[in-house]
N, C-alpha and C positions, 0 to 999 in steps of 0.2 A: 481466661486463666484456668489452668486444669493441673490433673497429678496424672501419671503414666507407671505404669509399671510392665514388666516382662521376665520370662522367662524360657531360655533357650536349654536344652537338656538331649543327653544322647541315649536316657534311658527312657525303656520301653515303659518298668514298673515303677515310673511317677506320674502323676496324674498331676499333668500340668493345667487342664485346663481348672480345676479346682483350687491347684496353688493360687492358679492369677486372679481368681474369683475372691479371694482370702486378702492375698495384697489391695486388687483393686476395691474392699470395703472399707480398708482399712484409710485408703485416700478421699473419702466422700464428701470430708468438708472442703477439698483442694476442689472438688468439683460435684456439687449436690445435684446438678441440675440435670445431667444425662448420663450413660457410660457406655461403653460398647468395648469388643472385643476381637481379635483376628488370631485364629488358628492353623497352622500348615505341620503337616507332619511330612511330607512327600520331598520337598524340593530345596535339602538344604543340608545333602549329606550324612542323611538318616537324624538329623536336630530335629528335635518338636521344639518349635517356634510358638508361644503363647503371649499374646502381649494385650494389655487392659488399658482403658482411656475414662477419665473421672474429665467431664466438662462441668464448666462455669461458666455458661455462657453471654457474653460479651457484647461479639460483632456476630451477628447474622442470629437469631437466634432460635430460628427453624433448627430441622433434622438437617438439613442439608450442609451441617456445620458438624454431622456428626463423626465419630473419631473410634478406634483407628481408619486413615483416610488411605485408599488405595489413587493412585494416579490414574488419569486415561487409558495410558498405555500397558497397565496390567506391571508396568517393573517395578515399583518403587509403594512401599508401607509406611505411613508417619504414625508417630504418636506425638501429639505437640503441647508443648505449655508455654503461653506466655499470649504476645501480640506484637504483630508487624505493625505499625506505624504508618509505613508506607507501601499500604501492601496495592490499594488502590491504583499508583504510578507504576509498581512494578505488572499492573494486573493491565495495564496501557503496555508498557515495553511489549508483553506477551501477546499482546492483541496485534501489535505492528509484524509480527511474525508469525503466526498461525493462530487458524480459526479453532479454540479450544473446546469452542461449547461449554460453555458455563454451569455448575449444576446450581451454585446458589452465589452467596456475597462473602464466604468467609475467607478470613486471611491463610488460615490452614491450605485449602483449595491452591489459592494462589501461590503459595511455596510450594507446596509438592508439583506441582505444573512448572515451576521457575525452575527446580530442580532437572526434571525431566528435560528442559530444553536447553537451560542451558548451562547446566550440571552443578554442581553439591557447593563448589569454590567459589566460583562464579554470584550464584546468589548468594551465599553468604556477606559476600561482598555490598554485596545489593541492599541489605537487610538494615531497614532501622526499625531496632524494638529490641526488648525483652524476650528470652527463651532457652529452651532447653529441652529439647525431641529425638525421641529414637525413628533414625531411617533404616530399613531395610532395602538391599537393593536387589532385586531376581534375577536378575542379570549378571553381575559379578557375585551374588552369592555373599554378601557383607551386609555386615552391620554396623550403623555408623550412631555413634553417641555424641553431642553435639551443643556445647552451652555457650552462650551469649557473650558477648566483649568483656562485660565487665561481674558478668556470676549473679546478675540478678533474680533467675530463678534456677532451681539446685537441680543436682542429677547424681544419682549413685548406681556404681556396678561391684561386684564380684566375683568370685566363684564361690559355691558353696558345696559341701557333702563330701562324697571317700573318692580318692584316686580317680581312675578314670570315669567315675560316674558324678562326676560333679556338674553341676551346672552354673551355666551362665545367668545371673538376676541382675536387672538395672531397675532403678523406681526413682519418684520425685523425693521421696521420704524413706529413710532407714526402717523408720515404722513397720513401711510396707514389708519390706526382706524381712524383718524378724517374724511377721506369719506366717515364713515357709517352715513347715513341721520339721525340717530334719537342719534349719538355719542354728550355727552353733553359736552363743555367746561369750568371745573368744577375746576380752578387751584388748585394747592393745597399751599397753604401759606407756608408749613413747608419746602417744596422745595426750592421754591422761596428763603428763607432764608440760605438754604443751598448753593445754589449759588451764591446767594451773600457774600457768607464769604468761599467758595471754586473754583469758576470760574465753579464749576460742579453743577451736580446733582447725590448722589453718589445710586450706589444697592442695596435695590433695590428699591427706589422711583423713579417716573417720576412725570415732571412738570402737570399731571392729577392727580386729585384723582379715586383713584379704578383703573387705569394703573399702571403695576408693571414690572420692568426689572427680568427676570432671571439672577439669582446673576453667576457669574461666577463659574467653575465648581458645579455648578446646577443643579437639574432636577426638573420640579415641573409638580406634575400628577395627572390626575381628573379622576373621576370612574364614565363613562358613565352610569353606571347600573343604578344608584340612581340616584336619582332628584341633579343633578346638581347643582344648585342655593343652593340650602340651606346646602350646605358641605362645607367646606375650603380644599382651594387644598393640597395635601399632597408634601411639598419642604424636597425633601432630597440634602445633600451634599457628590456627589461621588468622589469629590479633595480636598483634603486639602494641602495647601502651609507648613502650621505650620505643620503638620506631616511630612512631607516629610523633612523638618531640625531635627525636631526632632530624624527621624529614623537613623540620620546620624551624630547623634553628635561624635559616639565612631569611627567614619569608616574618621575623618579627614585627609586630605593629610601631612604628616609628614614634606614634604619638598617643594620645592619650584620645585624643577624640572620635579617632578612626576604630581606636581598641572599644572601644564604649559601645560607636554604632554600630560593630558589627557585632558585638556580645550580645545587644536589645534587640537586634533582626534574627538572630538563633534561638536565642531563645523564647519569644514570640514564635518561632517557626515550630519549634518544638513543643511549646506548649499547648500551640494551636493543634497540632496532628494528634497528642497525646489527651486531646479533650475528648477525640471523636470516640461516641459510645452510645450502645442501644438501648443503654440501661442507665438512671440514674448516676449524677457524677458529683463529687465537691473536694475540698484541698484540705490538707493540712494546714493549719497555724499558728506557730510557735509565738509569734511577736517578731522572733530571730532576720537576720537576713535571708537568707535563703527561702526558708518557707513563704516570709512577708513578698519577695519579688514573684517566687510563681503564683499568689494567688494574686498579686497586681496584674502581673500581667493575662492571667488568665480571666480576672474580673474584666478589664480594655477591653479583652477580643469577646466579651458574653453579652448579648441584650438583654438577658435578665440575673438577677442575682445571684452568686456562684452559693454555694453552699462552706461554709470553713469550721472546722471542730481545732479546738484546742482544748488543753490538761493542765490544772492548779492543784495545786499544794494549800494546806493553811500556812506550812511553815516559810514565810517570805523570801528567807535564804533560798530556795527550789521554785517558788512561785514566778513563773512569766506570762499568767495569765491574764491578767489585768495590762500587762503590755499587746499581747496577742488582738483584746478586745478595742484597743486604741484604734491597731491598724484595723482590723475587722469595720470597725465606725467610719471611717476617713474614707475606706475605699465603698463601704455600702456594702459588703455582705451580709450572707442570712447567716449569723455567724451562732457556734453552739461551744455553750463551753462545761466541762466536767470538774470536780473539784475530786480529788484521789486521797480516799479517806482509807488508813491503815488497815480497816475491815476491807476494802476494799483489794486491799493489796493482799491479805489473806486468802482471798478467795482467788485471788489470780494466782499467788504461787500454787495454791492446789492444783492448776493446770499446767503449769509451768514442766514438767516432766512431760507431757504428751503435745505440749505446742513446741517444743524442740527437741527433736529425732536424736539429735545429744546435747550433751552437757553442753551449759549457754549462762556465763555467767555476766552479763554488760548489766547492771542491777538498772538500766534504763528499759529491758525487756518489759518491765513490769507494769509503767503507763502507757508502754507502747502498745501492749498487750488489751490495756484497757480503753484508750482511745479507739482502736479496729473495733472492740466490742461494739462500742457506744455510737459509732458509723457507721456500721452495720445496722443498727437496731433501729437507726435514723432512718432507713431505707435506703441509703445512696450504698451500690455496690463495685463502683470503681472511685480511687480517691488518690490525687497526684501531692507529692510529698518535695521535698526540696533537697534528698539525699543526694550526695555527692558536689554540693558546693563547697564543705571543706576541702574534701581531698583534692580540688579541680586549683582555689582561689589562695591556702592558704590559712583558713582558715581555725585552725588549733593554734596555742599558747605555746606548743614545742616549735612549729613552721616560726617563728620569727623571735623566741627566747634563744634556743640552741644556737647560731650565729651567733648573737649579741653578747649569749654566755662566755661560749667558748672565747669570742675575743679576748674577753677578760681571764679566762682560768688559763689560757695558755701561758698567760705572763707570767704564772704562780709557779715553780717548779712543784713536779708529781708529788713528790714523797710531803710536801706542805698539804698539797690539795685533798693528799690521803688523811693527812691527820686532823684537816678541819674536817670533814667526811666524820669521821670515827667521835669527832666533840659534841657533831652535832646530833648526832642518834642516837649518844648516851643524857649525859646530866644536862649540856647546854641546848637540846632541843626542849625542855619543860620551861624552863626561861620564857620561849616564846609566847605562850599560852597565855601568858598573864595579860599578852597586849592584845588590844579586842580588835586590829587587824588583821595579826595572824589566826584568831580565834572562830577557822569554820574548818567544815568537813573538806572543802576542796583543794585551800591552801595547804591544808595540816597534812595530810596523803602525797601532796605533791611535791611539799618540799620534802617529808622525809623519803620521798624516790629520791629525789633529785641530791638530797646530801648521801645517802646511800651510793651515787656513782661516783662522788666526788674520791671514792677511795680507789678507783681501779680505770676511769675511760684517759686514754691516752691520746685521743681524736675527736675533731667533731663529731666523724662518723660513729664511732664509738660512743657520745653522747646522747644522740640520736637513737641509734638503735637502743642501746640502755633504758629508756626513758617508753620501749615499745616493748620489750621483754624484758621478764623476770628475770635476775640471777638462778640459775639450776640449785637449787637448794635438799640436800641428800636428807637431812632431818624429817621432813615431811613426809617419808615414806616407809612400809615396812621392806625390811629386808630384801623379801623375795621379788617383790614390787621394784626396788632399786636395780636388783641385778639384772631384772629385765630392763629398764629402760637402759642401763646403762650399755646392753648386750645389742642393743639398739641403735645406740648413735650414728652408726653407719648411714641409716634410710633419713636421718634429719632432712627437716624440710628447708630450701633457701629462700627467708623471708625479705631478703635484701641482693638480688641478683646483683652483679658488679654492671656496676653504668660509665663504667673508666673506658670501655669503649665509645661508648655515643659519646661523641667529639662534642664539646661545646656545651654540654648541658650542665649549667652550674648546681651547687650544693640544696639550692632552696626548691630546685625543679626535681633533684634525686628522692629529695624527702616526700616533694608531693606524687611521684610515682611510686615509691616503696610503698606509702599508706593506700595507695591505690590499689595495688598488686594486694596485700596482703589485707589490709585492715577496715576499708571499703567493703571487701568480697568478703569475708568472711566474718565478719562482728555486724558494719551496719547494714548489708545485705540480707543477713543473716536473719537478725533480729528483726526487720522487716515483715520480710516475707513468709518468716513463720507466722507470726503475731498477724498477719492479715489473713490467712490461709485458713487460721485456725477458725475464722469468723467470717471463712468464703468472701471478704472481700481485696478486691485486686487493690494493689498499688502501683502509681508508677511514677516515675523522676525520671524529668523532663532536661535536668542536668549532664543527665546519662546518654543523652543523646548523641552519636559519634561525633557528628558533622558540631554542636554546640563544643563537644570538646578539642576539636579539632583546631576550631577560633580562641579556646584557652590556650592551648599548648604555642599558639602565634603571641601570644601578651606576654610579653619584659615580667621577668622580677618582681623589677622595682615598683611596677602598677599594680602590682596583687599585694606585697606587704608594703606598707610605710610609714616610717613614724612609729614604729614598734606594735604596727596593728596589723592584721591579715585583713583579706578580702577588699582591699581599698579600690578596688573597682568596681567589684559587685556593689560596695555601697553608693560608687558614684552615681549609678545606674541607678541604684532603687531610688534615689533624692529625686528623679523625675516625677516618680508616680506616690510617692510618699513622705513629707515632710520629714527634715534631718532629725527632730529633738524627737519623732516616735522609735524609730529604730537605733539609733546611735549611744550604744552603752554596751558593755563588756558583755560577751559570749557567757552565757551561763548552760548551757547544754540541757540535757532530760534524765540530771541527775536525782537523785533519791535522796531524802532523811536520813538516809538505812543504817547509820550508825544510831541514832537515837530509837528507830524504831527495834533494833534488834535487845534492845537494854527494853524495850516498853513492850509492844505489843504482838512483836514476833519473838520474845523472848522463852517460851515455852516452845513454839515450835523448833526453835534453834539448839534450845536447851535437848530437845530429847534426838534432835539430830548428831550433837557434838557427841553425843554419848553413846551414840552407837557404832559396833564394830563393821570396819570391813575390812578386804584383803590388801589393800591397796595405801590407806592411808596411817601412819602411824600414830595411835592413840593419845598417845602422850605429848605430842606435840601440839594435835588440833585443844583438846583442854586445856593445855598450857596458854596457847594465844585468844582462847577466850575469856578465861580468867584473868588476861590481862583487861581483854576490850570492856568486861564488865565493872572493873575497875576505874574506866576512864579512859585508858591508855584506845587512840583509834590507829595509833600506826600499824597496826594488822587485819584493818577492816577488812582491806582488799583482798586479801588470801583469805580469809575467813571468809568471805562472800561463796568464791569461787568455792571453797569446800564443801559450804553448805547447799552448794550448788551440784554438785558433785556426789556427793553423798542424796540426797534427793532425788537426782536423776536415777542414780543406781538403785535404791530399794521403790522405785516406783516402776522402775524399765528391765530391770535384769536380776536371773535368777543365779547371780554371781557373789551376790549381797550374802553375809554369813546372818 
């Protein structure tokens, strides 16, 4: 695992090699262990070409792994971050066809070599693992930018500086671009807005204007020959998630036991590839499904005891530790567990502005931030996680509510559904409080979204997405802040591409490819791989695996939700290796107290944040919805998170802040 940065430039009087030397410090924890550099002034249309490489290294862990990596044959530049999987098999392919000469063992090595022979598409194709690397090619005079199927690890380019002297910057980290001395602090409103009605910022916008994320499986390429500046880079899309269901509507698993076996031989196959490491390794452990199967099956294929860290709460509402440590016992791990005390969370938000390059508001950042710590310090420097089995199985409360709602509100005519909507988010939503049911943080937020749509979706799909973004809300902003986003609209991002093409693919497979496209990539992704980065350790999910998904996208429906539950097959599958009564109880996620802490012991810190001014947010409003929260009232926790999230980021990261 590593961070890259670069910079292409057609002027003589910047001093690029110094810029890349600023950027590539600035990436040290993405890769503490080594760094290196490749400069060309000569062969690229008068470009100075500067590009930096920050290693953590993994597999091989000599110099012979070291980075920027030139090919044999002199054409081809990488700077890489992530890990091939199977770089091994494709390092066989390349041997059945010429004699390479080997310089060491690293998977780097063997891509750039796969490249060269049997070109950029071709091994892509080839490719199982995690990544996102700048190629160079000397021969065509390109530059190719280049991130993984599913956005596992990040990439950013733009242009930056005056007219025709601007340059080209890509990096793994926003961080890095804002150390170039002449990089301008330029927000971009339409952002800003996006995250405030998603906790994110989705791909491929970044909280800059003119910084842009390579959209997951992406490549986006500039043709050195020509004057640079004045072209648009050419993005193609070499993955599509939506094809890859599509190709498989007619090849569905007929039965239920065929679907099972071949789920436990993927993912075994995958967990097995995604273990191999030269350094120290252990897993995540929630208690959860997901986390619980990869560290089963990763404890079967180990002869000695895997390593598993899990996170507790005092407050039992958020607590799954004590589930976590069941399964840890049953299967025999060396298991470690952390308890997440409010000081503790103090000291995390303090990092929270420099462990995400932007605004990052999933308020689960915060043990996840702190678990990477505490795994880290353990010594283990690679740790496999269980992300991606919601989005793959089903697994959220909306995948198998939304159906079952909408069944019933379509029967209700609109202008009805409006007005119980509008009852319930005045005086008849206090009613509910009194019954110790409905009396937690996660129902209370959920149904006041959910009675909030009841006044405006006129579709399933319409409820769905609802339930995934905000209503655009014009109050929350100041003036000049409004008219820009609204001067905006135009470049909106499409969080939900139209699936009314791919013949066959019903409603419960469209929701789990939207959260895949959008809220995968850029929230759990996201929140990931900062939070490990920050603490130089790598992660990797084993769910994510093509060929593993490839065997979901063949499972029915009806095997993933049933009985008003998601993932009914992933649990079938863990009842092998794990008794039913450890795992078998309602999803509670890696949500936070943060309603009660923000009234307790973040209440000062929050307090001098709600009160300070910026250009962006309108004063009157965020005081108003905390005056209400400290009241009692939590139906605005969630926008209040994200502001004060918001606000944070900006007076820690930009000199924008008034």
């Amino acid at each position: 695992m590593c961070g890259l940065a670069g910079i292409i430039s057609s002027s003589s009087d910047i001093e690029i090699k110094s810029i890349t030397d600023l950027m590539s410090d600035e990436l040290i924890r993405r890769g503490p262990d080594s760094n290196g550099k490749y400069f060309n002034s000569t062969n690229f249309n008068n470009n100075l070409v500067s590009i930096a490489h920050r290693r953590l290294s993994i597999i091989d862990l000599s110099e012979k792994g070291h980075q920027p990596m030139i090919s044999k044959s002199k054409r081809y530049i990488i700077a890489f971050n992530g890990e091939i999987y199977n770089f091994k098999a494709i390092k066989r392919k390349i041997d059945n066809v010429k004699n390479v000469g080997w310089n060491g063992n690293s998977d780097t090595e063997v891509l750039i070599e796969s490249i060269d022979i049997f070109g950029l598409k071709k091994t892509l194709n080839l490719l199982v693992g995690m990544f996102a690397f700048s190629l160079i090619d000397k021969q065509e005079n390109k530059l190719y930018l280049v991130r993984d199927r599913f956005g596992e690890k990040p990439l950013y380019y733009g242009f930056i500086g005056e007219s025709n002297e601007k340059s080209l910057v890509f990096a793994s980290e926003i961080h890095a671009i804002r150390k170039i001395p002449f990089f301008q602090e330029n927000i971009d409103e339409l952002s800003l807005d996006y995250f405030l009605r998603l906790s994110y910022i989705p791909s491929p916008l970044s909280i800059y204007k003119n910084i842009f994320k390579v959209k997951s499986g992406n490549m986006v390429s500039f043709n050195l020959n020509k004057s640079l500046f004045n072209e648009k880079p050419s993005i193609n899309q070499w993955f599509s998630y939506e094809e890859l269901f599509s190709k498989n509507i007619n090849s569905k698993f007929s039965n239920e036991k065929d679907a099972i076996e071949a789920l436990d031989n993927s993912i075994k196959k995958a967990t097995l590839e995604q273990s191999i490491s030269d350094v120290p390794l252990g897993c995540f452990l929630s208690g959860g499904i997901d986390s619980s199967l990869i560290a089963a099956t990763l404890q079967g294929q180990s002869s000695q005891k895997i390593n598993t860290f899990t996170i507790g709460f005092d407050n039992n509402e958020f607590d799954e530790s004590k589930h976590a440590k069941k399964v840890a016992d049953y299967l025999g791990t060396n298991h470690n567990e952390f308890i997440l005390e409010p000081d503790d969370a103090l000291k995390i938000i303090g990092d929270l502005p420099h462990i995400y390059s932007e605004p990052f508001a999933d308020s689960s950042q915060i043990p996840t931030a702190l678990i990477c710590q505490k795994i880290k310090s353990s010594g283990i420097t690679v740790a496999l996680s269980g992300d991606g089995g919601d989005e793959l199985f089903g697994g959220y409360v909306r995948h198998f509510m939304v159906p079952n709602l909408w069944s019933k509100m379509r029967i209700i005519p609109f202008e009805i559904r409006k007005l119980l909507g509008e009852l319930f988010l005045k005086k008849q939503f206090s009613l509910l409080n009194n019954l110790h049911f409905f009396n937690s943080y996660n129902f209370e937020n959920k149904f006041i979204k959910l009675a909030s749509r009841l006044r405006f979706v006129r579709s399933q799909e319409e409820l769905f997405k609802s339930l995934i973004i905000d209503n655009f809300n014009e109050k929350m902003y100041t003036n000049s802040c409004l008219d820009s986003i609204l001067n905006s609209f135009n470049n909106k991002v499409n969080l939900f591409p139209n699936l009314n093409s791919e013949k066959h693919i019903d409603f419960f497979e469209k929701m789990l490819i939207w959260d895949s496209l959008s809220y995968l990539t850029d929230d759990i992704l996201v929140k990931v791989d900062r939070a490990s980065m920050f603490y130089s350790l790598e992660t990797r999910a084993p769910f994510l695996d093509h060929r593993l998904i490839e065997v979901a996208s063949r499972i029915p429906s009806n095997l993933k939700v049933k009985n008003n539950y998601g993932k009914h097959i992933l649990k079938k599958l863990l009842y092998k290796y794990v008794p039913k009564k450890l795992v078998d109880r309602p999803k509670a996620g890696f949500a936070l107290p943060i309603n009660d802490w923000l009234r307790g012991p973040l209440k000062m810190w929050a307090y001098d944040l709600i009160h300070s001014k910026d250009p962006y947010i309108n004063e009157s409003f965020v005081k108003k919805i905390w005056k209400q929260h400290l009241e009692g009232d939590n139906s605005n926790s969630i926008i209040l998170w994200r502001i004060l999230m918001w606000k944070y980021w900006l007076f820690s990261n930009s000199s924008n802040a008034l």
